[in-house]
C-alpha positions in Angstrom: -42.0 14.9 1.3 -38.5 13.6 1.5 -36.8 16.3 -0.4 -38.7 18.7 2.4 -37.5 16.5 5.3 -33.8 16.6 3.9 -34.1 20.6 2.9 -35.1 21.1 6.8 -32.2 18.7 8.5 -30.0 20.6 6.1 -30.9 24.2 7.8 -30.3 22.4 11.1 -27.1 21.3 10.1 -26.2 24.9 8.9 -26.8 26.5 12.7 -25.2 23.1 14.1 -21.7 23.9 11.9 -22.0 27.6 13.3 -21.5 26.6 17.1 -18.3 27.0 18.6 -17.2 23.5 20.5 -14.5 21.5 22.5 -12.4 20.1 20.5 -12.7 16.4 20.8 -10.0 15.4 18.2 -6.7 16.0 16.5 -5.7 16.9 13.8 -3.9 13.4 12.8 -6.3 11.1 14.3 -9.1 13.6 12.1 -6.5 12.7 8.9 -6.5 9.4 9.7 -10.4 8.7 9.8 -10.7 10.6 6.5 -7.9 9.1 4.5 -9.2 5.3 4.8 -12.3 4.5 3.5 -14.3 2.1 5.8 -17.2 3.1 7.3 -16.4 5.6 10.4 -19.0 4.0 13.3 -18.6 6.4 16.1 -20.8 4.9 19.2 -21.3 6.1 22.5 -23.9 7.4 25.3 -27.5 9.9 23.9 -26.2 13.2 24.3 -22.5 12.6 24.7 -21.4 14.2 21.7 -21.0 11.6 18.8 -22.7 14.0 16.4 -20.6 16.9 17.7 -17.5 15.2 17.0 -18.7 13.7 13.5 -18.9 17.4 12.8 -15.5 18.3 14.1 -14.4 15.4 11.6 -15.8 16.5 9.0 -15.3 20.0 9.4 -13.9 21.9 6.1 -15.6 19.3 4.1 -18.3 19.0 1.6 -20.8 16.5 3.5 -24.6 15.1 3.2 -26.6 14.5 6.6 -29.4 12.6 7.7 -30.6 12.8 11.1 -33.1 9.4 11.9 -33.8 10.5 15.5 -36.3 12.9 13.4 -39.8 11.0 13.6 -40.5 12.3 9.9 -37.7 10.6 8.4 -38.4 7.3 9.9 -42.1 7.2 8.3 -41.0 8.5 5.0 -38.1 6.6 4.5 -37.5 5.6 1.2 -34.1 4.6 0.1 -34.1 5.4 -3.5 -36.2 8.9 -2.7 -33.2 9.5 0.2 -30.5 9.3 -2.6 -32.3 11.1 -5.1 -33.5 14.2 -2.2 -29.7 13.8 -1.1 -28.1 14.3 -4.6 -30.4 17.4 -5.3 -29.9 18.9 -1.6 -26.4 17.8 -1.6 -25.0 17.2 -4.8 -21.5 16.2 -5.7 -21.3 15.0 -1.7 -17.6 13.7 -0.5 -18.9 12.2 3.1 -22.1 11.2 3.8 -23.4 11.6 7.9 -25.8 9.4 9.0 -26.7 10.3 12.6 -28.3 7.8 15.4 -28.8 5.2 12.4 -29.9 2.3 15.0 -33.5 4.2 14.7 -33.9 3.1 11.2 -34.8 -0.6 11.3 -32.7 -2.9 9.4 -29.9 -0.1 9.0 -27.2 -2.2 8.1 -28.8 -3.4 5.1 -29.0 0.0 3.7 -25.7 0.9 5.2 -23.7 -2.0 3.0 -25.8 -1.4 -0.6 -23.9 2.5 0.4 -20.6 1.3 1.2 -20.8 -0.8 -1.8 -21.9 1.8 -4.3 -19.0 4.1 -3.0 -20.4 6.0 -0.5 -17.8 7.1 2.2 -19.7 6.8 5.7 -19.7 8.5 8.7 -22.1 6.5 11.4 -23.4 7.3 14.9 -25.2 5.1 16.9 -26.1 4.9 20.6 -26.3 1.5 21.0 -22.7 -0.4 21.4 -23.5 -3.9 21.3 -26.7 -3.8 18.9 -24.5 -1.7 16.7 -21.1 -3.9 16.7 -23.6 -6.9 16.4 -25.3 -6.0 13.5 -22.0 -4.9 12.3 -20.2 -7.8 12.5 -22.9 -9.5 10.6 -23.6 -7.9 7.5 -20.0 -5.1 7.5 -17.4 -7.2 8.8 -14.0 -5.9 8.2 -15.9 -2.6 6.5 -15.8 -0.3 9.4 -13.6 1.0 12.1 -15.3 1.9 15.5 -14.9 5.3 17.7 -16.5 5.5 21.0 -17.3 9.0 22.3 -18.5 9.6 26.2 -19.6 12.7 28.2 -16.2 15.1 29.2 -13.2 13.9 31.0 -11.6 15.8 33.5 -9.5 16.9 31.3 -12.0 18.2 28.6 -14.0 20.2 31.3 -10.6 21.7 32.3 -10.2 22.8 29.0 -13.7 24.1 28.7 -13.7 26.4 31.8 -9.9 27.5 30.2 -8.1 25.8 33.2 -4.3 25.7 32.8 -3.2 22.8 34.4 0.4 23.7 35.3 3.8 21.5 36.5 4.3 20.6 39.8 6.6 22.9 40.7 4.0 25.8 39.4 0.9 24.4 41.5 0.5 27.0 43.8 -2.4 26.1 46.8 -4.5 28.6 44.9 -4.2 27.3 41.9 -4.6 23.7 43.3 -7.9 24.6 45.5 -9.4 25.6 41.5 -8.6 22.7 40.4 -10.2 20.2 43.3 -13.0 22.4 43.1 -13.3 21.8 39.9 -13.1 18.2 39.9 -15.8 18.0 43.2 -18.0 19.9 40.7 -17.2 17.1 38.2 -18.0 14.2 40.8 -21.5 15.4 41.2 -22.8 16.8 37.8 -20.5 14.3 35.0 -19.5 15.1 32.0 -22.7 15.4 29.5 -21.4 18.3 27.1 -24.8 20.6 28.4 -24.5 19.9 31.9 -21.0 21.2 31.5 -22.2 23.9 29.6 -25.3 25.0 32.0 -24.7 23.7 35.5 -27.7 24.8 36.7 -30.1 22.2 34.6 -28.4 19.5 35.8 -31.0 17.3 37.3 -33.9 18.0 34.9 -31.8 17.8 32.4 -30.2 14.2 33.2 -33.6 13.0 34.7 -35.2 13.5 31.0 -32.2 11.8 29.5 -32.4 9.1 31.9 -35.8 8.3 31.2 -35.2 8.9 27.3 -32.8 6.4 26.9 -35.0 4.0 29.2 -38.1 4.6 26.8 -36.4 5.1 23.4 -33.7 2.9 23.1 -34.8 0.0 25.4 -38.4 0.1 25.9 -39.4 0.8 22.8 -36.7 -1.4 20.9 -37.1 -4.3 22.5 -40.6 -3.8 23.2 -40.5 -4.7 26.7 -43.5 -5.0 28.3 -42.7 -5.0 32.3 -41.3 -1.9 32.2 -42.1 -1.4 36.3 -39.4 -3.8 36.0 -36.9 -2.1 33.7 -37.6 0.6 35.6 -37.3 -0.8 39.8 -33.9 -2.7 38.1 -32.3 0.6 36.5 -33.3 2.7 40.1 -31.6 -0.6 41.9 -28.3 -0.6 40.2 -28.4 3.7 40.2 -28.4 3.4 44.5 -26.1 0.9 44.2 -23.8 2.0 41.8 -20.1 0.6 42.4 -21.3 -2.3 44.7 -21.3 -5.8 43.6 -24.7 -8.3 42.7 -25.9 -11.1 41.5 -28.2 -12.0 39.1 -30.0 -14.2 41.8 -30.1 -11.5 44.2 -31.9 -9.1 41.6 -34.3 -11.9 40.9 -35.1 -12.2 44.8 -35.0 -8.7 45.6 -37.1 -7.2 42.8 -39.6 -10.2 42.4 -38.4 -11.0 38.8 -39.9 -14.0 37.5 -36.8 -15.8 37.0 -33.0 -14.9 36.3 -32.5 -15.4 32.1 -35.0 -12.1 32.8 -32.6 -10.7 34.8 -30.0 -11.6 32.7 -32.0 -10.0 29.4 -32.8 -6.7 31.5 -29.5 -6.5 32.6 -28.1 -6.2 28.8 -30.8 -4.8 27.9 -29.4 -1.7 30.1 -26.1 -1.9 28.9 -26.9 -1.5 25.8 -27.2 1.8 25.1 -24.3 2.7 28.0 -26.4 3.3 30.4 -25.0 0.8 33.0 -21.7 -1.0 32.3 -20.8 -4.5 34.2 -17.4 -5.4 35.8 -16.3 -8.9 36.3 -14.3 -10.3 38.4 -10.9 -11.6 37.8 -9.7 -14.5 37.1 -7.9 -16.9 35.7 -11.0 -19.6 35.3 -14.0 -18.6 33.0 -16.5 -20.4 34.8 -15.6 -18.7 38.0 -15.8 -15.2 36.7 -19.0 -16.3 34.9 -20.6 -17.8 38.4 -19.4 -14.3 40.7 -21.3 -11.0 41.7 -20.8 -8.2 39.8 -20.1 -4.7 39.9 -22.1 -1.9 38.6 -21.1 1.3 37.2 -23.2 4.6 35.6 -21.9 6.1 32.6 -21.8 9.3 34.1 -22.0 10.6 38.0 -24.4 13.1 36.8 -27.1 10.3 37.0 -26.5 9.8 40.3 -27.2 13.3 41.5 -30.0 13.5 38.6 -32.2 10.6 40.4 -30.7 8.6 42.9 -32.2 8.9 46.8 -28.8 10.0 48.5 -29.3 12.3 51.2 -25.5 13.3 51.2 -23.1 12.4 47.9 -20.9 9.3 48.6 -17.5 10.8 47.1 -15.6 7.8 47.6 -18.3 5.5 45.6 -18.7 8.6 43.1 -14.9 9.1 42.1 -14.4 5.1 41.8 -17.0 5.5 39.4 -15.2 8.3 37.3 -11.9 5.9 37.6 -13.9 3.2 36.3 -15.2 5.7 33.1 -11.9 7.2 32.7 -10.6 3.7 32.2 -13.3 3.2 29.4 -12.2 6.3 27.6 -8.6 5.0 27.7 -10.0 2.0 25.5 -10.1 -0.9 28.4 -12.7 -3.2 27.7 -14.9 -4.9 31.1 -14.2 -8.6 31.0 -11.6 -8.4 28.2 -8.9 -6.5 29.8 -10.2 -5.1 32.8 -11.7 -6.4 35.9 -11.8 -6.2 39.6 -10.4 -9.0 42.5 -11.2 -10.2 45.7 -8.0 -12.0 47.1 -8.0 -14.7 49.0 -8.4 -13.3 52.4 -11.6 -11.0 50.2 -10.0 -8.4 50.3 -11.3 -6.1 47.1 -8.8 -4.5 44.6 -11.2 -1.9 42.3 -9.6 -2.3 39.0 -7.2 -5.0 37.4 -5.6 -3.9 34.3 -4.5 -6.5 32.1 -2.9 -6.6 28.6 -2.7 -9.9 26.1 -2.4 -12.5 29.4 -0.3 -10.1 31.9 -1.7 -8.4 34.3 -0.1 -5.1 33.9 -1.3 -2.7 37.1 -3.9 -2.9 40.1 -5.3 0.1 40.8 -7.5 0.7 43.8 -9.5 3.8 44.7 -9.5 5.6 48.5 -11.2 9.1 48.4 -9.8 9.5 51.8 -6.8 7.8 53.2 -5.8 10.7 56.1 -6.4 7.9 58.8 -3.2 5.1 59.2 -6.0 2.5 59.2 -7.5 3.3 56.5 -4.0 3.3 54.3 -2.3 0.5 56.0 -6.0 -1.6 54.7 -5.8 0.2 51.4 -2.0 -0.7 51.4 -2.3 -4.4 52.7 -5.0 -5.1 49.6 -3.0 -4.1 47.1 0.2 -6.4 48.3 -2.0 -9.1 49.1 -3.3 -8.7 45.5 0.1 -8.0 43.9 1.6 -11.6 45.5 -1.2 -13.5 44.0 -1.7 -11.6 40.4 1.8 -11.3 39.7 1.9 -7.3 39.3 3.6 -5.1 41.0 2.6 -2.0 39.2 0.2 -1.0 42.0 -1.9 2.7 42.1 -3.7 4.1 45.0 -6.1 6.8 43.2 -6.7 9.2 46.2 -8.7 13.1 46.7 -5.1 14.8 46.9 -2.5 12.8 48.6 0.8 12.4 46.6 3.8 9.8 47.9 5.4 6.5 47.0 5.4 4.0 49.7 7.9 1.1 49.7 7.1 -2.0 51.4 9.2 -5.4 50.7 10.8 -3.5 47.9 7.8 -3.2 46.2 6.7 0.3 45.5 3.2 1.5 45.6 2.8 5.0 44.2 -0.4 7.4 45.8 -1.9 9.7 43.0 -4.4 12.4 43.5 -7.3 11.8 41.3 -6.9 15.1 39.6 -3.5 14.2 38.3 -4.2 10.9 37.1 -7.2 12.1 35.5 -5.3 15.0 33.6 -2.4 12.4 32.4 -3.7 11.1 29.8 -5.3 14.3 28.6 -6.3 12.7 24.6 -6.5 15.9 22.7 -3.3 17.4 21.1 -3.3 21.3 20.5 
């Protein structure tokens, strides 16, 4: 039965290695994976293209696979049948690929007897912290840890072959493509097959939704209110951006008591479906005791199932800058945070490195009215004074200028730039 399971996966492997895709990594970082041999963990969102880019790893070399979101392998599963059906399907393997592996129940078990018989891994997972946990446990030092999400900006541009061109080249045309581009973006995310087919966008991303709800919460931790899971995940999706507390869930959504809240919470973190900002600052027990801030892994969601009659671009493009900041390996509560100041005034992002904080970075889709800049403006000075940064960014739709106040410059970015800047792939 095994050697039948791993005969089929190996057939779906062959028409997976014949698709043309993004390219998701270079060629050095690809050489540098390969070269060590600790256990490649590559984490991220269902659907966001962790097995894609394991492939584009190990492309051009000779590599078993096991798939364990197939149903068939999980009740079969027999460790010494799985090497011996491997070594007959595969033999003479370099790389072994062992896709969504948090399926399998005690994985990591498995995963060291491999590492310690020789076996060079390549691991995907969907869930970050049950992974890293389990991880740190039983493979401590053993593995190093890639996280893959939906498209950037930047990777969409490159899909729909968008040159993105110097300054001095950006013609209004060429511009207008480009915000058009990145509107489409706001609304539908990233997910590789949204990108690919627009037009399945919200039954695509409802099913996911509710797949990642059932499969890697529901059943995993086998809740049993799932109304609950479910009237908490719809709460954070409407208010997506805005902060909470645990004791407002509790009251709001008639939850028992807040530990629940708490569990649920993490619970939906988990497999990156939601991800939590705290707020800064320099006492523990305060950013432990304040609201705070939710943000969807991709905007697609938001379109997908949330009740909006009209798209909130401001909320939405915050969201992108706070998933664009994830991608350029910030870390909620370790090194990035937001900040009321004293006079609550809110600054979106702080950006800290070691124990500096190194840039502030607040988000205004639209900032054509003088009030609306000098408040943007006065937030970011007030914040500045009491944070000690004066590396301030004011992410906006399209407005590009650097305003000096106190001899303190604050530079204005259009989003489309900033998003582009840090574009991760290398030709």
């Amino acid at each position: 039965m095994i050697n039948n399971i791993i005969y089929q996966q190996h057939e779906e492997l062959d028409g997976l290695l014949k698709h043309v895709y993004v390219k998701r990594i270079d060629v050095s970082a690809k050489a540098e994976y390969l070269s060590t041999g600790l256990i490649k963990l590559i984490t991220g969102p269902r659907r966001a293209g962790k097995s894609v880019l394991s492939l584009q790893l190990l492309k051009d070399e000779y590599f078993a696979y096991l798939n364990f979101d197939d149903d068939l392998l999980l009740k079969h599963f027999d460790e010494n049948a799985v090497i011996q059906a491997l070594n007959e399907v595969y033999p003479g393997y370099r790389y072994l690929f062992l896709d969504e592996i948090q399926n399998l129940p005690d994985w990591e078990l498995w995963v060291n007897k491999l590492y310690r018989r020789g076996a060079n891994l390549i691991v995907t997972g969907s869930n970050a912290k049950l992974l890293s946990r389990e991880m740190a446990t039983s493979l401590t030092g053993r593995y190093v840890q890639i996280e893959v999400f939906p498209f950037s900006f930047a990777e969409v541009l490159r899909f729909n072959k968008i040159p993105f061109p110097g300054q001095l080249t950006l013609t209004p045309q060429k511009k207008g493509i480009i915000l058009s581009h990145l509107n489409t973006y706001l609304l539908n995310g990233g997910f590789p097959e949204i990108v690919l087919n627009p037009s399945i966008v919200k039954n695509y991303l409802s099913t996911l939704f509710d797949s990642v709800l059932l499969k890697d919460i529901m059943r995993r931790f086998k809740i049993r209110q799932s109304q609950q899971l479910y009237d908490l995940s719809n709460y954070l999706l409407a208010n997506y951006t805005n902060p909470y507390s645990y004791n407002q869930l509790k009251t709001d959504l008639n939850f028992n008591s807040v530990p629940t809240v708490q569990k649920f919470v993490g619970y939906l973190s988990e497999p990156y479906l939601f991800l939590n900002l705290t707020r800064y600052s320099a006492k523990v027990k305060t950013q432990l005791k304040s609201p705070k801030k939710s943000y969807i892994i991709d905007t697609g969601f938001i379109k997908a199932r949330s009740f909006e009659l009209s798209p909130n671009l401001g909320r939405l493009l915050e969201n992108v800058v706070f998933t664009e900041l994830l991608r350029r390996h910030y870390k909620p509560g370790l090194d990035l945070f937001y900040y009321r100041t004293r006079n609550d005034r809110e600054i979106d992002f702080v950006c800290r490195k070691g124990h500096s904080v190194v840039q502030l970075i607040q988000v205004c889709y639209d900032t054509s009215t003088p009030k609306t800049l000098k408040r943007e403006i006065a937030s970011l000075l007030e914040a500045s004074s009491e944070l000690d940064c004066k590396n301030l960014l004011l992410i906006t739709w399209d407005k590009e200028e650097v305003i000096e106040n106190n001899k303190i410059n604050i530079q204005l970015i259009p989003a489309y730039k900033w998003l582009y800047e840090e574009l991760l792939i290398v030709d």
